[in-house]
C-alpha positions in Angstrom: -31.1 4.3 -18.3 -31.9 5.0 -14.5 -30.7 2.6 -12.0 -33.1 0.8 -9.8 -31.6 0.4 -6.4 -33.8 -2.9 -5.9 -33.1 -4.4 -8.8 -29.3 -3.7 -8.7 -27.8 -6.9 -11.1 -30.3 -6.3 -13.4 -30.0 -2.9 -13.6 -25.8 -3.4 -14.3 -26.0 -5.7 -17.4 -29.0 -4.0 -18.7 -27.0 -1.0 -18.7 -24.0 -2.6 -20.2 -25.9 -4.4 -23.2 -27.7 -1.3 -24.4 -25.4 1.3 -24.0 -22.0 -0.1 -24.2 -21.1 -1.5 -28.0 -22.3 2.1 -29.0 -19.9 3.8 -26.4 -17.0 1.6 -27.4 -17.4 2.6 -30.8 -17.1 6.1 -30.1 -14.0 5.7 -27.5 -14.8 9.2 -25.8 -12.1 9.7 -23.3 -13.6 10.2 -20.0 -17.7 8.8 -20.7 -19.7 8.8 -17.6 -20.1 4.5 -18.3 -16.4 4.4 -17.6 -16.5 5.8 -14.1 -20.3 3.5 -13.7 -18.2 0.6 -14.5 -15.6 1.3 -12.2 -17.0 3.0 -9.4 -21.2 2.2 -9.4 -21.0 -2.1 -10.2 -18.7 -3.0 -7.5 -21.2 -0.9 -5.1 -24.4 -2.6 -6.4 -23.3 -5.6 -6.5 -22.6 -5.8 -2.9 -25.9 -4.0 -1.8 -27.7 -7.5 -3.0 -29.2 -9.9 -0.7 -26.2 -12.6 -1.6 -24.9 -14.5 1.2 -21.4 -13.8 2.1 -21.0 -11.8 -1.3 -19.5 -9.4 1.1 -16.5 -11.2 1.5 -15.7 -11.3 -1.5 -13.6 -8.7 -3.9 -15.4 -7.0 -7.1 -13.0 -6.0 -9.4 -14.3 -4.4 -12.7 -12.7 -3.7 -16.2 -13.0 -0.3 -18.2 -11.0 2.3 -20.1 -9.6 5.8 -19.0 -9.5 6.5 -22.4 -10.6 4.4 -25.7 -12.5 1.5 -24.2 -11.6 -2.7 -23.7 -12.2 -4.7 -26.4 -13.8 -7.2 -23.1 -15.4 -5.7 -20.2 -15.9 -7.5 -17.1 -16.9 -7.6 -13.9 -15.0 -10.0 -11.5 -16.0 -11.4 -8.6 -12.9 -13.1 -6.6 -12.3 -15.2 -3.3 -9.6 -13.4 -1.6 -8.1 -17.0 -0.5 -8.2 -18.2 -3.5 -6.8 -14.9 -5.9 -6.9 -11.1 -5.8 -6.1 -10.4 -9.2 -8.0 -11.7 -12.2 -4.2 -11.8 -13.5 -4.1 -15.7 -12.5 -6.4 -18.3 -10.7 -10.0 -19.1 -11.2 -12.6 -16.8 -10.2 -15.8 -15.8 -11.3 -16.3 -13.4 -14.2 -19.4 -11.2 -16.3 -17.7 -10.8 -19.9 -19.4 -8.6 -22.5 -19.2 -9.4 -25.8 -17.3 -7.5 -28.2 -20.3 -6.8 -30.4 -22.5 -6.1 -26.8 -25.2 -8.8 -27.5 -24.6 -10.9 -25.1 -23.1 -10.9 -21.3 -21.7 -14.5 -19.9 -21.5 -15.4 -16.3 -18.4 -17.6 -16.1 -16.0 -19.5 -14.1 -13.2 -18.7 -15.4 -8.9 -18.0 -15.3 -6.2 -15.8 -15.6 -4.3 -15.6 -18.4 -1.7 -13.6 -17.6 0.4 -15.5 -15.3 0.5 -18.4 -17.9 1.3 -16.6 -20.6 4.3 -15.3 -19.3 5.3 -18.6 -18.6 5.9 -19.3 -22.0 7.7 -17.6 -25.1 5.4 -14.1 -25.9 4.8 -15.9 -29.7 3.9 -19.1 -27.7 -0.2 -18.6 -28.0 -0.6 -22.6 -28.7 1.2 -23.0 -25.8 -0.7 -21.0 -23.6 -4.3 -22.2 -25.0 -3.6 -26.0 -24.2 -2.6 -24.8 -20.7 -5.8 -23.2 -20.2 -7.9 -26.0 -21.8 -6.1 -28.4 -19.7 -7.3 -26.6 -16.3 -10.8 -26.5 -18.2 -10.8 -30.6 -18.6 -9.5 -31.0 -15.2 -12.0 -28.8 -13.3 -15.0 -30.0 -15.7 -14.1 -33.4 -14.3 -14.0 -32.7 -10.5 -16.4 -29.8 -9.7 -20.1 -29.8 -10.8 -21.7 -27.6 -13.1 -25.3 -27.8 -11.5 -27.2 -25.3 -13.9 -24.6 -23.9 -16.1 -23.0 -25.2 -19.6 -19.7 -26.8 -19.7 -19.9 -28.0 -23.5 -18.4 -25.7 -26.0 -17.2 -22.2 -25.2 -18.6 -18.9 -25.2 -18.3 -16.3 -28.3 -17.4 -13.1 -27.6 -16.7 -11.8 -31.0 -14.5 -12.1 -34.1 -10.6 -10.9 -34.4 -10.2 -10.6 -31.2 -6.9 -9.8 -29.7 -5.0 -12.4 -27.7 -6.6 -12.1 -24.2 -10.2 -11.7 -25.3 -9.4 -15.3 -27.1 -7.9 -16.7 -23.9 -11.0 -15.6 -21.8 -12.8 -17.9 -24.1 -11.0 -21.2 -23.9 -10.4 -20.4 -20.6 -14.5 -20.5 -19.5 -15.2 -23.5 -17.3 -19.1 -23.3 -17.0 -20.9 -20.7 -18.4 -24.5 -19.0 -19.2 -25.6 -16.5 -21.4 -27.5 -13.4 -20.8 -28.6 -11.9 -24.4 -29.4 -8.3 -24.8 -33.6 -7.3 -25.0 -34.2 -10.5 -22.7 -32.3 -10.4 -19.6 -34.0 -12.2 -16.7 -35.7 -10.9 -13.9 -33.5 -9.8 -10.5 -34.1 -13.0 -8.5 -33.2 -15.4 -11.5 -29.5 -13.0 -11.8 -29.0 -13.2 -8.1 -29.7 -17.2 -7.7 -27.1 -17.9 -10.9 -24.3 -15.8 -8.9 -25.3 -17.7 -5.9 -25.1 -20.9 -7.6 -21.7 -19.6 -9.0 -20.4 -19.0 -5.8 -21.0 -22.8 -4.4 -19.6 -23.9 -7.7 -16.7 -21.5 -6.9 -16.2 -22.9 -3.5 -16.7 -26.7 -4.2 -13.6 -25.4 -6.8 -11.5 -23.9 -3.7 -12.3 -27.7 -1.6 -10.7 -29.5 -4.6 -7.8 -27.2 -5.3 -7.1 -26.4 -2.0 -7.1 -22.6 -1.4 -3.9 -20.4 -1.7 -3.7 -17.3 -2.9 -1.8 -16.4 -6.2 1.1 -14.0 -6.3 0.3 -10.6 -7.3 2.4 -8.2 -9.3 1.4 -4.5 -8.7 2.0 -3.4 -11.5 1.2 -6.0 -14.3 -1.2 -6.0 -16.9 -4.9 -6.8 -15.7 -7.7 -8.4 -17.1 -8.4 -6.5 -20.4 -7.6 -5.9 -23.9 -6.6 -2.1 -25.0 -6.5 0.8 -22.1 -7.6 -0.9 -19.0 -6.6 -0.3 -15.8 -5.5 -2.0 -13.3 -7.6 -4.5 -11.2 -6.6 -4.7 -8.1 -5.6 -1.0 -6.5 -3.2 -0.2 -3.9 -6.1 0.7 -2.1 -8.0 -2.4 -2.4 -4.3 -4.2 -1.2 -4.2 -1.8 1.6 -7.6 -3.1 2.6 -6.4 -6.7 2.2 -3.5 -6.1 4.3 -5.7 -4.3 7.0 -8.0 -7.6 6.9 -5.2 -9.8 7.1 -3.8 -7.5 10.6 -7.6 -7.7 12.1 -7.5 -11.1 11.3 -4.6 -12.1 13.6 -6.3 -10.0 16.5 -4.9 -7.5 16.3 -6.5 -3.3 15.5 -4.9 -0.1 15.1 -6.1 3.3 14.8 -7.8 4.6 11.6 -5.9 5.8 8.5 -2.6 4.0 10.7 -1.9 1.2 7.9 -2.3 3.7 5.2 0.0 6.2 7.0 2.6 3.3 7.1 2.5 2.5 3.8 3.0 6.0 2.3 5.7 6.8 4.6 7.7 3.5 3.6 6.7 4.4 -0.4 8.2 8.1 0.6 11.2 6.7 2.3 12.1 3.6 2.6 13.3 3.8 6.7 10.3 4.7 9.0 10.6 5.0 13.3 7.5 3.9 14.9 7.5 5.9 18.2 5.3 5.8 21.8 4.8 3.9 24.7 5.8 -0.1 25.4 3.3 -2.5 24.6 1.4 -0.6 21.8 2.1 -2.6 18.7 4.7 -1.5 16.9 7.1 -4.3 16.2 4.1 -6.3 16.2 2.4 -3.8 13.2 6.1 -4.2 11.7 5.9 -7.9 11.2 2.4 -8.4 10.5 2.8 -5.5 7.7 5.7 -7.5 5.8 3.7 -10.6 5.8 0.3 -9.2 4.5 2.5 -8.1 1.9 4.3 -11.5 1.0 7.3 -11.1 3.3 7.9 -13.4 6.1 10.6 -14.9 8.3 10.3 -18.3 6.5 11.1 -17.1 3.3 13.9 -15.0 4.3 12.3 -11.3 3.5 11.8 -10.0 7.4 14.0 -9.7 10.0 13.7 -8.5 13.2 17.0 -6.9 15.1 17.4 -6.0 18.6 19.6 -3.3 18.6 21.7 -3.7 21.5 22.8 -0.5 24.0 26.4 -0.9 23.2 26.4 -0.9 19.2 29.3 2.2 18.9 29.7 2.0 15.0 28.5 -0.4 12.1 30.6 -3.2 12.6 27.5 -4.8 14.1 25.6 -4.3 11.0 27.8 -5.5 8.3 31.0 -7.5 9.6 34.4 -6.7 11.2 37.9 -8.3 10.5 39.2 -10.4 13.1 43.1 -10.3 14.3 43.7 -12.6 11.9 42.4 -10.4 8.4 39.4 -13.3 8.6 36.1 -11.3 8.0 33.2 -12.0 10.6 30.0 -11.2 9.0 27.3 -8.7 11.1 23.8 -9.0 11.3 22.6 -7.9 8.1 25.4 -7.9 5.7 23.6 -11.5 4.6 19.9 -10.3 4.4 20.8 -7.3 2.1 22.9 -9.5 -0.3 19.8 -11.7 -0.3 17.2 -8.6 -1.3 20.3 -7.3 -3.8 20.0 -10.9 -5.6 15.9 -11.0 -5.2 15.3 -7.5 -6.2 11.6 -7.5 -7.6 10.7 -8.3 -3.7 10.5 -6.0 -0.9 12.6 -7.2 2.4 12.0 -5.5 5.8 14.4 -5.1 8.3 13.0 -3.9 11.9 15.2 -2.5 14.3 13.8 -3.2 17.8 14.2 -0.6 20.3 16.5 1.0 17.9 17.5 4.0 20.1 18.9 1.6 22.8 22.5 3.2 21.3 22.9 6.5 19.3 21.2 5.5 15.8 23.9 8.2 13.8 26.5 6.0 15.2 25.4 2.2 14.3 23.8 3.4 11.0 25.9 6.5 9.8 26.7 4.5 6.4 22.9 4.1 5.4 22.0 7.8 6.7 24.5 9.0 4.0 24.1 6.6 1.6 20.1 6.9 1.5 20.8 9.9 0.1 22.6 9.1 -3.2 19.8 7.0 -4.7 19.5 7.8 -8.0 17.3 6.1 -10.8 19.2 4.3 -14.0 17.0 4.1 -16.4 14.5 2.2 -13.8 16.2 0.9 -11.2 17.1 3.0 -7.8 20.9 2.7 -7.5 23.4 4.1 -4.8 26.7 4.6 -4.2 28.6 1.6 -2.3 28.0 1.1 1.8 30.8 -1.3 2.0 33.8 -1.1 -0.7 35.9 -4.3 -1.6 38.4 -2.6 1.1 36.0 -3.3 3.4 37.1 -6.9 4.0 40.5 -6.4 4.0 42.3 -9.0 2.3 39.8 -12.2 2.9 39.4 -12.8 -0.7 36.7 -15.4 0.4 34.7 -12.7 1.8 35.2 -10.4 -1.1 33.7 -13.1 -3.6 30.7 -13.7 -1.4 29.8 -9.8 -0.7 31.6 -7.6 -3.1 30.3 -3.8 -2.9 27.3 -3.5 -0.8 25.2 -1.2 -1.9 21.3 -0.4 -0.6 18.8 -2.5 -2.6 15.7 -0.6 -3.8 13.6 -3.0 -1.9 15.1 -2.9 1.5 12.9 -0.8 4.1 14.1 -0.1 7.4 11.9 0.6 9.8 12.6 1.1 13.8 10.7 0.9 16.9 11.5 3.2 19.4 10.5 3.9 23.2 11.5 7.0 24.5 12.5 7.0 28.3 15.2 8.0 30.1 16.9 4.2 29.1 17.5 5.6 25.6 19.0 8.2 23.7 17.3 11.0 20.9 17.3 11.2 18.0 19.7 14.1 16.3 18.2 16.0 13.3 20.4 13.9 10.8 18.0 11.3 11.6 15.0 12.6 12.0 15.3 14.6 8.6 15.4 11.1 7.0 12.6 9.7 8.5 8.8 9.7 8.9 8.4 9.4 12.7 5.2 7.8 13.6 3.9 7.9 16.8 1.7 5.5 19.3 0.7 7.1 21.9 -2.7 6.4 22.3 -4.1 3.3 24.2 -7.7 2.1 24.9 -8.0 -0.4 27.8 -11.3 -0.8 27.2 -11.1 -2.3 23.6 -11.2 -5.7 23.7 -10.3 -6.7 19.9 -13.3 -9.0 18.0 -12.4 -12.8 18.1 -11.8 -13.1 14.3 -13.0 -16.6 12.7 -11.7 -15.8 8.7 -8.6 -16.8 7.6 -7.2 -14.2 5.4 -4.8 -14.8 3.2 -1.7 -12.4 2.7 -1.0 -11.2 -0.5 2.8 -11.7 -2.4 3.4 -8.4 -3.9 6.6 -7.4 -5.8 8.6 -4.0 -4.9 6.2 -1.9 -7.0 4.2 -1.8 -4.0 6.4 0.4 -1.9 9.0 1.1 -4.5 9.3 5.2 -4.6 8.6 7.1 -7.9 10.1 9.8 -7.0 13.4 11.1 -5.6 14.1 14.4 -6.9 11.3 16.9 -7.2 11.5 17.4 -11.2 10.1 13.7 -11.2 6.8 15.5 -10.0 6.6 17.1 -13.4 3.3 15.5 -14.0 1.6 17.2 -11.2 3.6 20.6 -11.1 0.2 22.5 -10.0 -0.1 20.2 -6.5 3.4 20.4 -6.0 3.3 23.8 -6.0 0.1 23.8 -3.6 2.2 21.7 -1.1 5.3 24.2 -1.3 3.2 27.3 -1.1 1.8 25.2 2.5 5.1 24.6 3.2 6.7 28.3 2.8 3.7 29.8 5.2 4.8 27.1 8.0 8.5 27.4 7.6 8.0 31.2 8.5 6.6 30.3 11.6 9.4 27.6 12.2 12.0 30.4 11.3 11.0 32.5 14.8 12.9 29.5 16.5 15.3 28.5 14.2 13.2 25.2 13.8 12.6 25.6 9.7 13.4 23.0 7.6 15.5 22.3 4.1 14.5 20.7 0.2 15.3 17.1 1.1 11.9 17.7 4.3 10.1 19.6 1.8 10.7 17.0 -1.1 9.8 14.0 1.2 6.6 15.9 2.0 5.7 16.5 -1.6 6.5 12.5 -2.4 4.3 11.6 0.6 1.7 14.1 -0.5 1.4 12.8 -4.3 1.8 9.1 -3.5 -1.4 9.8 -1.5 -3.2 11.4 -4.2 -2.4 9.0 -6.9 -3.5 6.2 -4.7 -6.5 8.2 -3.3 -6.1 6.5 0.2 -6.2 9.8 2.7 -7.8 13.5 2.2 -5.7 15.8 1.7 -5.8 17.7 4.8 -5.4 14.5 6.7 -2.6 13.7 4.8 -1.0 17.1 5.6 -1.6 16.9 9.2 0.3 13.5 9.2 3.6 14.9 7.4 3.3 17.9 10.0 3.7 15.7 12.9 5.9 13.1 11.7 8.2 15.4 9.6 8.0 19.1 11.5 7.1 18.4 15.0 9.4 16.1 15.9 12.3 18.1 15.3 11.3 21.2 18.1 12.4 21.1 21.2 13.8 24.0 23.6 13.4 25.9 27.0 13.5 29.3 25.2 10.1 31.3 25.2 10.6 31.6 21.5 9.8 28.2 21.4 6.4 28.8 23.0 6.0 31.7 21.4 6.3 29.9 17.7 4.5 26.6 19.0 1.4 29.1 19.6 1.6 30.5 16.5 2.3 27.1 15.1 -1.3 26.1 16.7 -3.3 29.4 15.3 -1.9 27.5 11.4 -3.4 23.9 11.9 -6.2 24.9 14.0 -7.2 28.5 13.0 -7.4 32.0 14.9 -9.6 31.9 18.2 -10.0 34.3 20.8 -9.5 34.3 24.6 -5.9 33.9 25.2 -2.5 35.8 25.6 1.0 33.7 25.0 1.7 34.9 28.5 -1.4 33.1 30.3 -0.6 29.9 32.0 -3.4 28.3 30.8 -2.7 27.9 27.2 -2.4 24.3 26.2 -5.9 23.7 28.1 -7.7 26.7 25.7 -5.7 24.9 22.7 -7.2 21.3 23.7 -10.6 22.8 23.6 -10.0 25.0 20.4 -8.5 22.0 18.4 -11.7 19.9 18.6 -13.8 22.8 16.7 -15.5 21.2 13.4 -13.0 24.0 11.5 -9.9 22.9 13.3 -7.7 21.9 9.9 -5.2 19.7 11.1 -6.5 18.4 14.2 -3.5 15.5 15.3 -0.9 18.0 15.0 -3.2 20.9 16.9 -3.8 18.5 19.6 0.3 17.2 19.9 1.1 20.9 19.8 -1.2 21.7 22.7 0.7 18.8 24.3 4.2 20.7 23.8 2.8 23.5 25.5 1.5 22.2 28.1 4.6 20.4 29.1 6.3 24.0 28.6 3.9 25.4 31.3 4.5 22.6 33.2 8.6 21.9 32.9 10.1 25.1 31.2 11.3 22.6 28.8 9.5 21.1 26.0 10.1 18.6 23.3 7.7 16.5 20.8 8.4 13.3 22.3 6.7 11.7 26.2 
């Protein structure tokens, strides 16, 4: 059947009730419902007339292949939960047998039936009929049933028989009769104060998410809540503590933290970046209170790592650094990611202080599937304070420890060498509008709690991109062409760049956060550029030719002409300009050649 955009609810569960059984029962891998389900519901739902449905997150259920035994269609207060995994939430079930669609208030499942024994289904039924009884008794029903439960078919495995004693209040939309638009759209209304006189008496808070748990659904669903939906989450939860960054920024951050897990954040004072640091980690779960952030100033005269993880004392006593206790903390809590910002973290020579994690980074390794590596600190380490050796013992780097640094680059601080940059996504904040005044925010949005699937890599060699040999072999054949041109200055770059740019590349694509070209451009600048620097006119030279890749061939220049970076500006804002950031930063590193005889990527 069509859609009508007008009658958009309607339209939906129509769909669903003639169409779907039959579908199910042929399980075709790929059907066109599949993708309506996913893709088309969440959109009509919020073109309705609802009040503050907006604000709300639609979450739907259906199979990439063989189809749920239960579809549904969630619809979730983001300060209550953001996974139909656990807390109460509105739901649309189908029945197995398509007859009949329920509006419900309703609850996880999953998060309490992992709190008991897998064969513990009793168990978990009374839990769920207890929340029933104690909401029927405290929140009001108005319109919708609260005796009994809903039926959505026989035989049905475990969750689709939680999702029925789990209903609260309920009503029933039966296939050939389903009311007119304005009837659908008043019952989710009403659903929604019933929701919200819920949050009043349970207080709101929102419910821990694990990324990569089983969601709402029976056989072959996916999951609920997307990294893309957390990443918009985490970007409401920034805006709503006043503060804004530039587009595609938050997605940037998190691929180059799943790619590698240390990250510089580069540009002038005063731009953000500690502050994007912080607020990052606790949209994600991680705050100061619970021990997973920690903020460092790294101090001018930090020579070696003794700073970092301890030193003996004249009398063989060991004196714990900075961090030695915050990565024994994320080694015992490893399903949780723990940030560690290093504030102005080029106030000393960063391949001094943090030699043993530059080398170490590079032996992770998986077993079976954790990321292991070998030892930063051995049991020699502490000499012979036995005390010290009990509490510590090897020290190796937790798979859920990111590093990331904030960096200003003046003539107070030193550069970075190629040993670090090499290991690194450099992203830079350069630019500043004075005029923008940020939006005075009245929501409270809640942050999230996810576990270390968030940012934890999938890949660390590049035969664990066998699954997507034909893209990784796009980003290599990219890769080759540019190296050439980095080759005329002896600027080309080895596997471990190439590899993190494939990782970076295919985290992006499986998560569908970026286009491709933009993701391109951003690996360009924060894994090519900021390794060329020089004085030679081979360096021009290549940096021209550098521009004419990212921002095509155009006409009206020689490399000799003074003028260059000025034609390059203009010629990087055309509509076919391919990778227009790192065009217009290369302009920049041309125009400070003209200017200097010396350029370099950073201010």
């Amino acid at each position: 059947m069509d859609i009508i955009e007008e009658e958009p609810l309607r339209s939906i569960f129509t769909k669903l009730l003639d169409e779907y059984a039959k579908v199910r029962q042929e399980q075709p891998a790929g059907h066109p419902i599949a993708s309506f389900i996913r893709k088309d519901i969440p959109r009509l739902f919020y073109s309705t007339k609802i009040r503050n449905l907006q604000d709300y997150l639609i979450t739907t259920g259906a199979g990439q292949g063989n189809m749920p035994l239960i579809t549904y269609i969630c619809v979730l207060d983001k300060t209550i939960t953001t996974s139909p995994q656990r807390g109460v939430y509105i739901v649309y079930l189908l029945s197995k047998d398509g007859d009949s669609l329920y509006l419900t208030l309703n609850q996880g499942c999953t998060e309490i039936k992992n709190s008991f024994n897998k064969n513990q289904k009793r168990e978990t039924i009374l839990a769920l009929q207890k929340n029933v009884e104690e909401i029927r008794k405290n929140v009001n029903p108005r319109s919708f049933s609260y005796d009994g439960e809903i039926y959505l078919g026989d035989k049905l495995k475990d969750n689709g028989e939680y999702y029925q004693k789990g209903a609260i209040f309920f009503k029933e939309y039966k296939k050939g009769s389903v009311p007119p638009e304005e009837d659908l759209q008043a019952d989710l209304s009403e659903m929604m104060q019933i929701y919200a006189e819920y949050a009043v008496f349970k207080g709101s808070c929102t419910e821990p998410i694990a990324s990569d748990d089983d969601s709402l659904q029976d056989d072959g669903g996916e999951s609920t809540l997307s990294v893309k939906d957390m990443i918009s989450i985490i970007k409401d939860y920034i805006a709503a503590q006043g503060f804004s960054y530039e587009d595609d920024l938050i997605e940037n951050f998190y691929l180059s933290l799943k790619s590698k897990p240390v990250v510089i954040l580069a540009g002038t004072s005063g731009t953000g970046k500690t502050r994007l640091v912080r607020l990052f980690a606790e949209a994600v779960g991680a705050t100061i209170e619970n021990g997973r952030f920690k903020m460092i100033p790294v101090r001018p005269d930090w020579s070696d790592s003794t700073d970092l993880y301890g030193y003996k004392d004249l009398n063989g006593n060991f004196i714990p650094g900075a961090i030695i206790d915050f990565l024994k903390q994320a080694e015992d809590d490893i399903n949780y990611p723990y940030f560690l910002c290093l504030d102005e973290m080029n106030l000393a020579r960063v391949e001094y202080y943090l030699s043993d994690f530059l080398s170490v980074v590079e032996t992770r390794g998986f077993e079976g599937e954790r990321i292991v590596t070998d030892p930063m600190l051995s049991i020699s380490y502490y000499g012979g304070d036995d005390a010290a050796i009990e509490r510590y013992g090897e020290v190796r780097l937790p798979e859920n420890l990111y590093i990331i640094g904030t960096v200003n680059m003046d003539e107070t601080t030193f550069p970075f060498s190629k040993k670090v940059l090499d290991r690194a996504n450099t992203i830079e904040f350069s630019y500043v509008d004075l005029m923008h005044i940020t939006d005075v925010v009245t929501d409270v949005i809640q942050p999230l709690c996810l576990d270390n699937n968030f940012l934890k890599t999938p890949y660390l060699r590049l035969n664990h991109c066998y699954h997507d040999v034909d893209k990784v072999m796009e980003c290599c054949s990219e890769l080759k062409q540019i190296n050439e041109i980095l080759k005329k200055a002896n600027a080309q770059v080895g596997y471990r760049v190439r590899d993190e740019i494939v990782f970076y590349l295919l985290n992006n694509s499986a998560a569908d956060l970026l286009p491709e070209n933009v993701a391109m451009d951003n690996v360009i600048i924060q894994k090519l550029l900021p390794r060329i620097q020089g004085s030679s006119s081979t360096i021009k030279k290549m940096l021209c030719d550098f521009f004419k890749h990212c921002a095509g061939d155009y006409e009206g220049y020689q490399t000799e002409d003074s003028d260059i970076s000025a034609k390059m500006v203009s010629a990087a804002q055309r509509s076919e300009c391919k990778y227009r950031k790192s065009a217009i930063k290369i302009a920049f590193m041309v125009g400070r050649y003209e200017e200097d005889g010396f350029t370099s990527y950073w201010l």
